[in-house]
C-alpha positions in Angstrom: 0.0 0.0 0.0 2.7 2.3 0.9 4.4 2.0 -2.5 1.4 2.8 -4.4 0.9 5.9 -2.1 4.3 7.1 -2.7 3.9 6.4 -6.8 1.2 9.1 -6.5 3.0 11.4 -4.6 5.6 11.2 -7.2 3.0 11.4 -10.2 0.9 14.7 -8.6 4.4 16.6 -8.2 6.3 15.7 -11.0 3.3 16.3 -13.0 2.5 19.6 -11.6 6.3 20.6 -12.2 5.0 20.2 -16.1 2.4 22.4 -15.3 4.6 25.4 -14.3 7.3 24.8 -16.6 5.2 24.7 -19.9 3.1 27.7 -18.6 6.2 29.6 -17.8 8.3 29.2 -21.0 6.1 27.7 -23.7 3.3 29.7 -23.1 5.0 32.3 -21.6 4.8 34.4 -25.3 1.1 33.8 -25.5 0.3 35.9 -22.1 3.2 38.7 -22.7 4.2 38.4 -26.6 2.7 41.9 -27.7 3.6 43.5 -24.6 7.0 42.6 -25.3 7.0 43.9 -29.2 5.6 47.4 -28.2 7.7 48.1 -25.9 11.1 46.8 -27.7 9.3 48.4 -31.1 9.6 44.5 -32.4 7.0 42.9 -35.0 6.0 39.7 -34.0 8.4 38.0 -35.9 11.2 38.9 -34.0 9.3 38.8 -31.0 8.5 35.0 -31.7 12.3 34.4 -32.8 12.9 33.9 -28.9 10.8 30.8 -28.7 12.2 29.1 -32.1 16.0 29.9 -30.7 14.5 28.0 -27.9 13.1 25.3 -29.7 16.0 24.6 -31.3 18.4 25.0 -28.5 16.3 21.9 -27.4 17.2 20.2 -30.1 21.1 20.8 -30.1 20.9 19.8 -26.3 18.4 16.7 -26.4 21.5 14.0 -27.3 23.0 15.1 -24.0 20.1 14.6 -21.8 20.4 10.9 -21.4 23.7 11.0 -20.3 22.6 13.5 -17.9 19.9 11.4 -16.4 22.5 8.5 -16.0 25.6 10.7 -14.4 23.4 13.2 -12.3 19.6 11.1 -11.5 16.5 12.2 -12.4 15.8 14.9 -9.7 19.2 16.9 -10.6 18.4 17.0 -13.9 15.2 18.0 -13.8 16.4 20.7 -10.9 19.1 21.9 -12.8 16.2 22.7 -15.7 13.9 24.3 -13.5 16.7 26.5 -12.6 17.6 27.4 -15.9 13.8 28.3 -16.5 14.1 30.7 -13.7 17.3 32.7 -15.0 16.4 32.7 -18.4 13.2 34.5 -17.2 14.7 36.9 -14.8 17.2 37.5 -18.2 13.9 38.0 -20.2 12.5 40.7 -17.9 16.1 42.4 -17.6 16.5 42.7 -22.1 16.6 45.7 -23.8 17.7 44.6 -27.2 17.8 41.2 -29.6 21.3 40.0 -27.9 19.6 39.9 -24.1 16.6 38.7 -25.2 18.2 36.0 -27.4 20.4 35.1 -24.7 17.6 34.3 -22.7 15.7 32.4 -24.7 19.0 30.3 -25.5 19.3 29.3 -21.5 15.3 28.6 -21.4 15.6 26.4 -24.5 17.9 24.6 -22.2 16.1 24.5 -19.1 12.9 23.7 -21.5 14.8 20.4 -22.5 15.8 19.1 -18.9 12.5 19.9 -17.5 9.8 19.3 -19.8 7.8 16.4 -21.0 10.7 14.0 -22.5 13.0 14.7 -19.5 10.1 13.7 -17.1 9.2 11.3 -19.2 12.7 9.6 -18.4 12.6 10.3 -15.0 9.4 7.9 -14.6 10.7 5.3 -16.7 14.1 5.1 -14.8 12.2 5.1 -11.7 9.6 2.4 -12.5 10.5 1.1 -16.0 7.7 0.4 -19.0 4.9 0.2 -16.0 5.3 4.1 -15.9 2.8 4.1 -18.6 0.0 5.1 -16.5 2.1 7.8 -14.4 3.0 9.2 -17.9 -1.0 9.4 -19.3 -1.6 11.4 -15.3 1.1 13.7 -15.6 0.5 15.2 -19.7 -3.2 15.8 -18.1 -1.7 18.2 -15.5 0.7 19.2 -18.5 -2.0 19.9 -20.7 -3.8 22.5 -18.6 -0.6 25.0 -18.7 -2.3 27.6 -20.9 -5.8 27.4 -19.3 -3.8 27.9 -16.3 -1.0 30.2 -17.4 -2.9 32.7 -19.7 -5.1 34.4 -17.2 -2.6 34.5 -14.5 -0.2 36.1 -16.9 -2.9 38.2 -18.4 -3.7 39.4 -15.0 0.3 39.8 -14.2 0.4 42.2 -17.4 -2.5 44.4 -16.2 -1.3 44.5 -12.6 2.0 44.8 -12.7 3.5 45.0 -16.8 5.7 42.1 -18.6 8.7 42.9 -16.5 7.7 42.2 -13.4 5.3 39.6 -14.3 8.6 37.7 -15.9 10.1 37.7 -13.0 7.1 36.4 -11.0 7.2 33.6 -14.1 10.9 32.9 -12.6 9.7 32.5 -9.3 6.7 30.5 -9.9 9.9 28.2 -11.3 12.1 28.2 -8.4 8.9 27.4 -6.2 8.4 24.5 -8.1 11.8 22.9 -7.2 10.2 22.2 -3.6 8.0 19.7 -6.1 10.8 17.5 -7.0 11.5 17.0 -3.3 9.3 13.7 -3.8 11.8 12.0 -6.4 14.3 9.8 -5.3 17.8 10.3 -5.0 18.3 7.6 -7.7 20.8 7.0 -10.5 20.8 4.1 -13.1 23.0 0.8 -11.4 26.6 0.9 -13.0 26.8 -2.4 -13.2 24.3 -2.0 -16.5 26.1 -1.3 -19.7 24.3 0.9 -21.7 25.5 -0.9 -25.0 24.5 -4.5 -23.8 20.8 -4.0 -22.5 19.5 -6.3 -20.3 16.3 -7.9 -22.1 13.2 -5.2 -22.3 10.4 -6.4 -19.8 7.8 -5.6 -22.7 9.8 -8.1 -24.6 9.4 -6.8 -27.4 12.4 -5.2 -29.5 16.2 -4.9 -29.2 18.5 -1.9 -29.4 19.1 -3.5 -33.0 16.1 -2.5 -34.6 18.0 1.1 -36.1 14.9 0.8 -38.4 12.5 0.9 -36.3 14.2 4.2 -34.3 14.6 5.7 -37.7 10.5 5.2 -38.7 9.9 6.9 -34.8 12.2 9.5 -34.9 10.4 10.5 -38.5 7.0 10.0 -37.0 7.6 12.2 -33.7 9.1 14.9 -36.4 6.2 15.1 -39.0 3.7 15.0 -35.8 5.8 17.9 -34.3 5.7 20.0 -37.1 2.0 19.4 -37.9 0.8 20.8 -34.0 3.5 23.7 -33.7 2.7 25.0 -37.2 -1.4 24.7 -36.6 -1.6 25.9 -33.2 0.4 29.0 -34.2 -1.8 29.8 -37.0 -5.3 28.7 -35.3 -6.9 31.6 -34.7 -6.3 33.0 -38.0 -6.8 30.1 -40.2 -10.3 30.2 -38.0 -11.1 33.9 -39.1 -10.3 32.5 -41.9 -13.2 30.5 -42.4 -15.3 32.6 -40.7 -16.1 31.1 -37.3 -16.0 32.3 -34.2 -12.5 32.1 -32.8 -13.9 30.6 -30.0 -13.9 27.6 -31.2 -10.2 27.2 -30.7 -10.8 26.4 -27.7 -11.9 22.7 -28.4 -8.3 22.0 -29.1 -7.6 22.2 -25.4 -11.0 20.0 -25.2 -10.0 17.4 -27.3 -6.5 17.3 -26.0 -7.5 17.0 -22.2 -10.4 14.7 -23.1 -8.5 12.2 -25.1 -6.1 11.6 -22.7 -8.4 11.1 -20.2 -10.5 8.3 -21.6 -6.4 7.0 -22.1 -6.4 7.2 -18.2 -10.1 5.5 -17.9 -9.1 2.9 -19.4 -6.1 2.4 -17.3 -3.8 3.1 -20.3 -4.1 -0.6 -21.2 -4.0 -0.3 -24.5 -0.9 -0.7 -26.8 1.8 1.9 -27.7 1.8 0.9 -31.1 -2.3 0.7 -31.1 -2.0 4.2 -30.0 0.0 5.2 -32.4 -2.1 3.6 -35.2 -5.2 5.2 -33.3 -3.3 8.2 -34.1 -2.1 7.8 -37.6 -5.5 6.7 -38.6 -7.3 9.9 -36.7 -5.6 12.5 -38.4 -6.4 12.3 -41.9 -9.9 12.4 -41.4 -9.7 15.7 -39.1 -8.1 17.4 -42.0 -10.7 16.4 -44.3 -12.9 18.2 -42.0 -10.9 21.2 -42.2 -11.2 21.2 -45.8 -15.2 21.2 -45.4 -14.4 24.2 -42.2 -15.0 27.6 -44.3 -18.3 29.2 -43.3 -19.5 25.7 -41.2 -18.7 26.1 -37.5 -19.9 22.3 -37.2 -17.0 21.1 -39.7 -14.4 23.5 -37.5 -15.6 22.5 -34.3 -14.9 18.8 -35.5 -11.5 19.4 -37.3 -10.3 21.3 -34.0 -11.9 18.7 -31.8 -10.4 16.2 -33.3 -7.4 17.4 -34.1 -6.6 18.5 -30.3 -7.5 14.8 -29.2 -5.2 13.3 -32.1 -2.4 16.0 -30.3 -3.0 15.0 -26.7 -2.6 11.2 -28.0 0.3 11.6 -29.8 2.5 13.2 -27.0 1.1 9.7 -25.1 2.8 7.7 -28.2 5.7 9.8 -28.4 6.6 8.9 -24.9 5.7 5.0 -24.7 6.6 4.0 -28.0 10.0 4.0 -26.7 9.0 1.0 -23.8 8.4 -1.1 -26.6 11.0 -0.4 -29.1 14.4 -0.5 -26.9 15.6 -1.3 -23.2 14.0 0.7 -20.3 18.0 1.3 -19.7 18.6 3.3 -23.0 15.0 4.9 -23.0 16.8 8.0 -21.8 19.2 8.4 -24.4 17.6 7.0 -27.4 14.8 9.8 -26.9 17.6 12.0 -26.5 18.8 11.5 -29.9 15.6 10.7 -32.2 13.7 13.5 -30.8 16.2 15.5 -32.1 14.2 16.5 -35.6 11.2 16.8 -34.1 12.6 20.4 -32.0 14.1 21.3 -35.3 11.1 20.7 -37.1 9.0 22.8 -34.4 11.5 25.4 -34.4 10.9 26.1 -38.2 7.1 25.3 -38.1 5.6 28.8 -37.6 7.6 30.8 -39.6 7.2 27.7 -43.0 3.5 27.4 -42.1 2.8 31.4 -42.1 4.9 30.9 -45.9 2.3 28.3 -46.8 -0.5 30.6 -45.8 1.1 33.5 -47.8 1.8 31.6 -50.8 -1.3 28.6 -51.0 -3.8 30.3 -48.6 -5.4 28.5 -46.2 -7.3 25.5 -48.6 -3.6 25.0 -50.2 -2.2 24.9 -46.4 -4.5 22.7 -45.2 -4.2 20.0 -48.5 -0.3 20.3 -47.6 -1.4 19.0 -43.7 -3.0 16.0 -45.1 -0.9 15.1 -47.5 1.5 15.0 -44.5 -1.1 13.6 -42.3 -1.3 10.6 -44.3 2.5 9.7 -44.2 1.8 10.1 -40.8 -0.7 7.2 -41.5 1.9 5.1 -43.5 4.8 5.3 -41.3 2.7 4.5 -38.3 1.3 1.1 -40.5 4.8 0.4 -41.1 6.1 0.9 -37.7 3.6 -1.6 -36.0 4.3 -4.1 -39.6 8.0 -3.7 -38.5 7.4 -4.6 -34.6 5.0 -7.3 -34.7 7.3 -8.7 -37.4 10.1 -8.8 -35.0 7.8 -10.3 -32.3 7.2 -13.3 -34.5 10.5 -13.9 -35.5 
């Protein structure tokens, strides 16, 4: 009983860690963006260059975070993330020109990668190996509610006290939620297990071999990446767009929260890779309801809906594909490395989807999202061909 107890404990902190984090730096430009450009006399452009330096910061750093995991344990390297949350907000609320204000962003992007979702995602796994699962599905729910939570307290920040101060009350929110990670345990990975000769994966499933099968993931996590980042930054137009109420971009949140939900209902029995096939096979249809979206707030309300719930799965296959595909003992480091196109992908999102919109509209953007939603669908088909394949052999 006492075990269980303590697995909860672990899953309500570490979770609400993610909640912070992500409201502090990822949505930290939705509650304080504009404020920032007037003030600097910056277009939103530059203004939104801070977060995709970030993003891709995270990418350059995400090889390294498995071996930080393994030489400093989960709760310094998630501590030593928070921290670097905290100065590069205190450096954000200090910048007076593009070199400051880059400079935060750069330490953020760090902090962003030893903090967020993957890096707790490895923390949970090293701690209780593939039966994390379910810790994982609790913890993106407390994730997910970072902008509902985040965007009216920083909206209220802004009117109370300006983006400077309200930056550095973002910093502080992250140092308080160090006292969170007080629950983890002081635990590194055993020396006496070689990273390069894994001992046998208790899902049984794959070896470290199977390069392929890391190779169809790594593309899958990248195309899915660069589908949400890209949307989500261009919702609200693409939305007028149409001509619906904007409102309705609020079902992606819906969708997101809701999906994982039933996940946690159903005691996230279900498979990774029927997940990710659940997935694959989900998001071409919500793009044909985009297509049907201009002037019908029923066909938006679905292609939203749907799309947020595809999103909130896919950060649930992203992390427990992994449990399936190589040992709990390289989890760490192999998402270190095939994550790696997905931040660069996210990083260029925004600026190649606003290119699209420019140069096809939004009909011609959203035939380029299901063209790419259906190799979702294909590499997905081949990934679970691949591993059942391997299964059988």
């Amino acid at each position: 009983m006492e075990l269980v107890i303590v697995k909860g404990r672990v899953t309500l902190f570490v979770g609400l860690t993610q909640l912070i984090n992500w409201g502090i730096t990822f949505y930290l430009l939705g509650a304080f963006g504009q404020a920032i450009g007037r003030e600097l006399g910056w277009t939103q452009v530059m203004t939104y260059s801070g977060q995709t330096l970030a993003m891709g910061v995270m990418g350059f750093t995400s090889p390294f975070s498995g071996k930080l995991l393994r030489h400093l344990g989960g709760k310094k390297m998630m501590a030593s993330g928070i921290v670097l949350n905290a100065i590069g907000c205190l450096l954000l609320a200090a910048s007076q020109g593009p070199l400051s204000y880059w400079t935060a962003w750069v330490i953020m992007g760090a902090g962003m990668r030893l903090s967020l979702y993957d890096a707790a995602f490895a923390v949970l796994v090293d701690i209780a190996g593939p039966s994390a699962r379910k810790s994982m599905t609790q913890v993106t729910l407390l994730g997910g509610l970072a902008s509902v939570a985040f965007w009216p307290v920083g909206s209220w920040l802004l009117t109370v006290m300006g983006w400077r101060a309200g930056t550095v009350c973002y910093g502080l929110f992250a140092l308080m939620s160090l006292l969170l990670l007080r629950c983890l345990p002081d635990k590194t990975p055993s020396p006496a297990i070689s990273v390069t000769q894994p001992t046998p994966s208790s899902c049984g499933v794959v070896d470290d071999s199977n390069r392929w099968s890391g190779w169809i993931y790594a593309a899958l996590m990248a195309l899915l990446s660069f589908l949400s980042t890209g949307i989500s930054a261009h919702l609200p137009a693409m939305l007028a767009g149409f001509g619906v109420p904007v409102l309705v971009g609020t079902l992606w949140g819906v969708g997101q929260v809701s999906a994982r939900l039933s996940d946690v209902f159903m005691g996230a029995k279900g498979s990774p890779l029927g997940l990710n096939m659940l997935v694959g096979g989900m998001l071409p249809f919500c793009f044909v309801f985009s297509l049907f979206s201009v002037h019908s707030t029923v066909y938006a309300a679905l292609f939203v809906l749907s799309y947020g719930a595809a999103n909130g799965l896919s950060t649930l296959a992203r992390a427990t594909l992994p449990l399936i595909l190589f040992d709990k003992h390289l989890y760490a480091d192999k998402l270190g490395t095939l994550l790696m196109p997905s931040f660069f992908l996210s990083a260029l999102a925004p600026a190649i989807y606003a290119s699209l919109l420019d140069a096809m509209g939004i009909y011609g953007t959203l035939l380029f999202s299901l063209s790419i939603s259906l190799i979702i669908t294909i590499l997905s088909v081949a990934l679970s061909f691949r591993v059942r394949y391997r299964q059988g052999a």
